[in-house]
C-alpha positions in Angstrom: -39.3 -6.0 44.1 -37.6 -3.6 41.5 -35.5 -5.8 39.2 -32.3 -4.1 37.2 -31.8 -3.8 33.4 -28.3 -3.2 32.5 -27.9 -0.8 30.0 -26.8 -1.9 26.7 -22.9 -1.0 25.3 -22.1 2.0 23.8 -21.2 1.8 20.1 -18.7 4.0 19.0 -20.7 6.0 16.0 -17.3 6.8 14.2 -16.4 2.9 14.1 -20.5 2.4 12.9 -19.9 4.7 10.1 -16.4 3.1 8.9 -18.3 -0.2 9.1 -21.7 0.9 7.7 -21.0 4.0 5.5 -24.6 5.9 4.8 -26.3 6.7 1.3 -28.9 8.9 0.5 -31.4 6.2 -0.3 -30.4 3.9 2.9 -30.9 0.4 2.5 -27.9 -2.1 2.7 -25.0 -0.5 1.5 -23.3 -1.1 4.5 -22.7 -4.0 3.6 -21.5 -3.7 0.6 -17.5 -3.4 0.9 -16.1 0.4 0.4 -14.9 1.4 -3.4 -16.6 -2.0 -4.4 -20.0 -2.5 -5.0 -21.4 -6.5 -5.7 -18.9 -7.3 -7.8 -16.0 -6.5 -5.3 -17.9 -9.0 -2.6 -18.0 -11.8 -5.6 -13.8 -11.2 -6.0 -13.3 -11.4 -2.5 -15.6 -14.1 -1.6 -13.8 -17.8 -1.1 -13.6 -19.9 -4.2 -13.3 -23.9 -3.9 -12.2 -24.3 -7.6 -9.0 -22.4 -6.6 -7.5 -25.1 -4.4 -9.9 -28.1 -6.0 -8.4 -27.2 -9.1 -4.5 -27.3 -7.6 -6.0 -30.9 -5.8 -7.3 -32.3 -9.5 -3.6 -31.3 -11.3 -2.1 -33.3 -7.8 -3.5 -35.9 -8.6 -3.5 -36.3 -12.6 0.3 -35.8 -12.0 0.8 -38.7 -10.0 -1.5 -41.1 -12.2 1.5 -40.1 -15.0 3.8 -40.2 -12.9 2.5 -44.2 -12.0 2.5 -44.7 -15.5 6.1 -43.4 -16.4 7.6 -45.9 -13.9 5.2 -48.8 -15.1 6.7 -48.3 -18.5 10.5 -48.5 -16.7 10.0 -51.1 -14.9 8.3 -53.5 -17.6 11.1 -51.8 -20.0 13.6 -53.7 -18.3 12.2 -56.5 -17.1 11.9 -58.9 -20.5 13.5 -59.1 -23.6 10.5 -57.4 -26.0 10.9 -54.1 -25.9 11.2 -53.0 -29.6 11.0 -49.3 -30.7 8.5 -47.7 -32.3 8.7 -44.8 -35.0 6.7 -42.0 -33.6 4.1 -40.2 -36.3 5.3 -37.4 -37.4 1.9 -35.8 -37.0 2.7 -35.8 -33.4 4.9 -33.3 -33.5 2.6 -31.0 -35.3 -0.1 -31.7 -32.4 2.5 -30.3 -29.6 2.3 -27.2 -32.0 -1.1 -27.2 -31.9 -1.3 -27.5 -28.2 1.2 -25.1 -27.3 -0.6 -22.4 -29.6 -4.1 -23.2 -28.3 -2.6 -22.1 -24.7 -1.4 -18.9 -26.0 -4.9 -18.3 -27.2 -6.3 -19.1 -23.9 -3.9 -16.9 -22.7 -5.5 -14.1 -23.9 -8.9 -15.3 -24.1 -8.1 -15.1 -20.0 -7.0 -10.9 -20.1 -10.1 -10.4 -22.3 -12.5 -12.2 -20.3 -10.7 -10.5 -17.0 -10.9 -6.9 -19.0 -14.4 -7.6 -19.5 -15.3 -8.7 -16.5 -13.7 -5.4 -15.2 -15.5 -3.5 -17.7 -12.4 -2.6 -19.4 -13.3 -1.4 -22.4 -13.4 -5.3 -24.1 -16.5 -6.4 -25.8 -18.1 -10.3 -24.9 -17.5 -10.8 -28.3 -13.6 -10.3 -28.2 -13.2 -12.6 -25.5 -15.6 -15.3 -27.3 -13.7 -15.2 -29.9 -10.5 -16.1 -28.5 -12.3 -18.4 -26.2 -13.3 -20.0 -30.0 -10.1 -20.1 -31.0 -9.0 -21.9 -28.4 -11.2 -24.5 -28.5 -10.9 -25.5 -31.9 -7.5 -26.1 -31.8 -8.2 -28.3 -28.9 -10.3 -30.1 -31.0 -7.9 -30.1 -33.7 -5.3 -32.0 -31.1 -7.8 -34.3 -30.6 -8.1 -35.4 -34.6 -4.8 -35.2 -34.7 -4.7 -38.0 -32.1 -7.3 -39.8 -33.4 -5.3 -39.4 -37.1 -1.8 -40.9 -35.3 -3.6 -43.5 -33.8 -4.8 -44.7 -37.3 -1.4 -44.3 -38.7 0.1 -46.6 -36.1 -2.6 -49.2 -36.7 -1.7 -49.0 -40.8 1.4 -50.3 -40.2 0.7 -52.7 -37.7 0.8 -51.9 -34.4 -2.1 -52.6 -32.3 -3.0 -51.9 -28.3 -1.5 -55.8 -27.7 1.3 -55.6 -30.7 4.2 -55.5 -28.4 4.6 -53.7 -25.0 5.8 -50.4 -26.5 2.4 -50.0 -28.6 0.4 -50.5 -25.6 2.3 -48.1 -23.6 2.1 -45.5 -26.8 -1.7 -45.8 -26.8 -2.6 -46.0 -23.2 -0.4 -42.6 -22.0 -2.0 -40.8 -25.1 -5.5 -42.3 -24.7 -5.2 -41.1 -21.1 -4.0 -37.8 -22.1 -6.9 -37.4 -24.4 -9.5 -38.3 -22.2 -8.3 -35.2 -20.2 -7.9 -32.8 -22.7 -11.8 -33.7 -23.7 -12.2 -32.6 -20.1 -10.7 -29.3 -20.5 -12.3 -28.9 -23.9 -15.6 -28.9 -21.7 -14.0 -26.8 -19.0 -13.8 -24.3 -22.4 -17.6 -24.7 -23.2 -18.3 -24.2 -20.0 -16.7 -20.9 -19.6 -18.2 -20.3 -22.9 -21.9 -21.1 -21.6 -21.5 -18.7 -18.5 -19.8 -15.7 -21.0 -22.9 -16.0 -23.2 -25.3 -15.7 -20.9 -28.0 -12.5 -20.9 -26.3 -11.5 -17.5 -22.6 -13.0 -17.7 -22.3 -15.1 -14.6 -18.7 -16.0 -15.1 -16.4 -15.3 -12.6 -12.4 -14.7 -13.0 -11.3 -17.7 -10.5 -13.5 -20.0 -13.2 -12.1 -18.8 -15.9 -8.6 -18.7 -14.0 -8.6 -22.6 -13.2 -9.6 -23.3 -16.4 -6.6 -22.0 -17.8 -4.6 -23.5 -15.2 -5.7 -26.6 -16.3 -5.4 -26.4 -19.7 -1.7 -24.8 -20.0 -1.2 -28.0 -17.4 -2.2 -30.3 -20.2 -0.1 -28.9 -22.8 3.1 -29.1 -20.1 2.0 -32.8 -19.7 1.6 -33.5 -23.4 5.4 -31.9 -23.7 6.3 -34.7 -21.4 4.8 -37.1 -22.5 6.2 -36.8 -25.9 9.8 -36.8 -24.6 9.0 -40.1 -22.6 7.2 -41.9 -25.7 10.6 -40.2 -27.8 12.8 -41.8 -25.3 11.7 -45.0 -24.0 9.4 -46.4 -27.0 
């Protein structure tokens, strides 16, 4: 009994080239996307730290935003609320922070340039990247140094309700900006490497975070200026 084998579709060959453009030596160019080479697949390729990186800044807002009411409501709710004088020096850290995001800044069109092969050297970028994580550093002394100035004249975590507000929304602050300080290194690491492995959309949401921290320090500041 003679059984049937259907024959198997035609392929268009014009649509198989467009798809799967030849080269001399063969192999697996096709799939390899056209004016790109594996670099081009790596930009367009998917990236979780571009939306878990929006999800993170989500939810550091609203753990402020929880704070800024606490420190409302328990402002009006009793009759010890004194003010505080805020350190000077705190001022000069909002400096700090504001100019270590312009450094980022261009630590980020370096990197990108380099990555891009753009005519910027590794060490360009690093330095930037340096500079940029020094002052973050320096922010966090100058933290440290407020903190210390605040306890020379008295006022403690449990002083009164406007010193633990002070040192709880700056501690928290700090704590995050130590996180973005390693989000630096980090970038740093993958830069250095033999074979740079660092991808824009890294270096990207570290940026994104960091300029975050210095809008949330501005904030802060006018909160602590306002209410303590």
């Amino acid at each position: 009994m003679a059984t049937t084998v259907p024959e198997p579709p035609v392929i268009d060959s014009q649509l198989l080239s467009r798809l799967s453009p030849r080269t001399p030596g063969g192999g697996s160019a096709g799939l390899i996307p056209g004016g790109g080479g594996l670099r081009a697949v790596a930009d367009r390729s998917p990236e979780p730290a571009r939306t878990g990186i929006w999800v993170a800044l989500a939810a550091i807002a609203m753990a402020f935003a929880a704070l800024t009411s606490a420190l409302i409501v328990r402002q009006g709710s009793g009759n010890d609320w004194h003010h505080i004088l805020i350190p000077r020096l705190l001022y000069l850290n909002s400096a700090i922070l504001v100019l270590s995001s312009l450094t980022l800044e261009f630590a980020r069109k370096k990197v990108a340039s380099y990555i891009r092969r753009g005519g910027v050297t590794r060490s360009q970028a690093m330095q930037w990247l340096g500079a940029t994580l020094a002052l973050g550093l320096a922010f966090v002394v100058g933290q440290y140094l407020a903190w210390l100035q605040l306890r020379s004249e008295g006022l403690y975590l449990a002083t009164n309700p406007n010193s633990s507000f002070f040192y709880v929304l700056t501690a928290v602050h700090a704590v995050h900006v130590l996180g973005g300080l390693g989000g630096l290194l980090r970038v740093i690491y993958l830069l250095r490497a033999p074979v740079p492995i660092l991808r824009k959309s890294t270096m990207d949401s570290t940026s994104y975070y960091w300029h975050f921290m210095g809008m949330l320090w501005i904030y802060l500041l006018f909160v602590v200026w306002l209410k303590l």
